[in-house]
N, C-alpha and C positions, 0 to 999 in steps of 0.2 A: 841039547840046547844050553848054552851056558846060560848063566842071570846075570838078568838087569835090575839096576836098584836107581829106586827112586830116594832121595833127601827131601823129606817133606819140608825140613825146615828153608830149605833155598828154593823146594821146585825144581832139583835138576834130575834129570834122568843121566845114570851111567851105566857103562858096563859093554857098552857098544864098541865096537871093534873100530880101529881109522880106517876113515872113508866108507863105513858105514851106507851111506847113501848118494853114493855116487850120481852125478845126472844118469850116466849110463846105467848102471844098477837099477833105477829108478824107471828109465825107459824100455830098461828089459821087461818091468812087469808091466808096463803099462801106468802104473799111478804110484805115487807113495804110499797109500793106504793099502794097496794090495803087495806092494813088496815090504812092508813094516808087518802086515799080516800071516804073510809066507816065510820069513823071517827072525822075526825078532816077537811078534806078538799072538804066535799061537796058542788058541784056546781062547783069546778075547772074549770072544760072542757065548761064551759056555754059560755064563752068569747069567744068560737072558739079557741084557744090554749089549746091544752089539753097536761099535761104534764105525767112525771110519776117522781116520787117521789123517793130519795136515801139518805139513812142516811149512815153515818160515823159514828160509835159508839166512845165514849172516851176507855179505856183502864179496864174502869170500869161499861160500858154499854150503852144506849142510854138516858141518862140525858147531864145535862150543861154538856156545850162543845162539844155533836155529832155536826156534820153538817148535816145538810139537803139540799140537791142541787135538784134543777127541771131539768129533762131534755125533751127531743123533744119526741113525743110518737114512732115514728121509729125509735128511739134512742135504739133500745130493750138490746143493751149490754154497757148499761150506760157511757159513752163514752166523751163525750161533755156536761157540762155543758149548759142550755142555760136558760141566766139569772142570777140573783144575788143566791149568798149561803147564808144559814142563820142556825147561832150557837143556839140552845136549850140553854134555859135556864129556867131552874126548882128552884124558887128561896126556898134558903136555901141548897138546894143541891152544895155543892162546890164539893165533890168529884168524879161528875158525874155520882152515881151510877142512879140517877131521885128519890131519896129519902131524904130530911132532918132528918138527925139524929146528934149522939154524935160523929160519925166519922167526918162530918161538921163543927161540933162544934171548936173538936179537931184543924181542919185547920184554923177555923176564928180568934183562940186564938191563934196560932201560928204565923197568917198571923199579929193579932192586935200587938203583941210583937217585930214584926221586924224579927221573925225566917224564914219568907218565904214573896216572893214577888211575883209580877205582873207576872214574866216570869216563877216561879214557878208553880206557882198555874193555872193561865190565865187566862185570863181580861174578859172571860166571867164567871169565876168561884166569881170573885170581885163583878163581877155586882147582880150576882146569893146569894151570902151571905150577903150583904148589904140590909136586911130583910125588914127594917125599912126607907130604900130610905132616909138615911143623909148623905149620900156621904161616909160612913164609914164604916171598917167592924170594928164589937166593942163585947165587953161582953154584951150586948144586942143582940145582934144576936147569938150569940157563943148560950146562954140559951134558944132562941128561938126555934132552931137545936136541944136541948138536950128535949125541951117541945113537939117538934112535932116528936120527934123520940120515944118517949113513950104514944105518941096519945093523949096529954093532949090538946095541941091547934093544929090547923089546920093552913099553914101558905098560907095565900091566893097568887093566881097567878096570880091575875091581878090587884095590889098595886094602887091606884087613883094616884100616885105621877110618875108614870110608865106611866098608861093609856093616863094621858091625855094630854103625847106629842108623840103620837105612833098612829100608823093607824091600822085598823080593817084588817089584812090577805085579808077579803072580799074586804073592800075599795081600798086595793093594786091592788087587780087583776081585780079590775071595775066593782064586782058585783053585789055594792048595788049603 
């Protein structure tokens, strides 16, 4: 199982692969919580806190920007929060779809020109297109978006400039 790492200082969850949680993928298991559980969050319940699992998709599907909230397992009609939320982010995906492409691209050159800002776009989508971790979204990224939207490069999810001020999803929840 590769890792996921969470940035406590944004709240975002990464590491997650595009398209992660496809409707379909989703409907295969039956819920989100049981396919994030089959997946990506095994060993959750080993701590004695067992949670279950709720995505918020963006407007454009479960990439950068859904929310993912833990809740109580007797929680059955998702209700309370218990716990911190944490935003996806699919890096290169700025438009939330959980995919890098030329639609990304599109935003990162718009966002680099001053046509669209922080409030626009949102500051998980900044974090998410800043490919290259220089603090910048640039024409370097924009052609990055356009390279791995036609499958020439692959754009990795777990960036060393990322990782290694982020804790291991596992290390958060105490269990390694």
């Amino acid at each position: 199982m590769k890792s996921r790492f969470i940035d406590e200082n944004h709240n975002y969850l990464f590491g997650l692969p595009e398209g992660f949680a496809s409707q379909q993928s989703i409907e295969e298991f039956g819920d989100f919580n049981m396919y994030m559980s089959s997946n990506y969050a095994q060993g959750m319940a080993a701590t004695g806190d067992a949670y279950n699992l709720g995505i918020a998709g963006t407007a454009n599907g479960n990439g950068t920007g859904a929310v993912i909230k833990m809740y109580a397992v007797e929680d059955e009609q998702y209700t309370t929060p218990k716990g911190p939320s944490y935003s996806v982010v699919i890096f290169g995906d700025v438009d939330g779809d959980s995919y890098a492409d030329a639609c990304d691209a599109v935003l990162i050159r718009a966002y680099s020109a001053m046509l669209l800002d922080n409030a626009q776009i949102g500051d998980a989508a900044v974090y998410a297109g800043d490919i290259d971790c220089n603090s910048s979204l640039d024409i370097d990224d924009a052609r990055k978006c356009e390279k791995a939207g036609l499958k020439k490069i692959e754009i990795s999810q777990t960036p060393e400039a990322r990782t290694s001020q982020t804790y291991g999803i596992l290390d958060l929840l105490g269990l390694r």
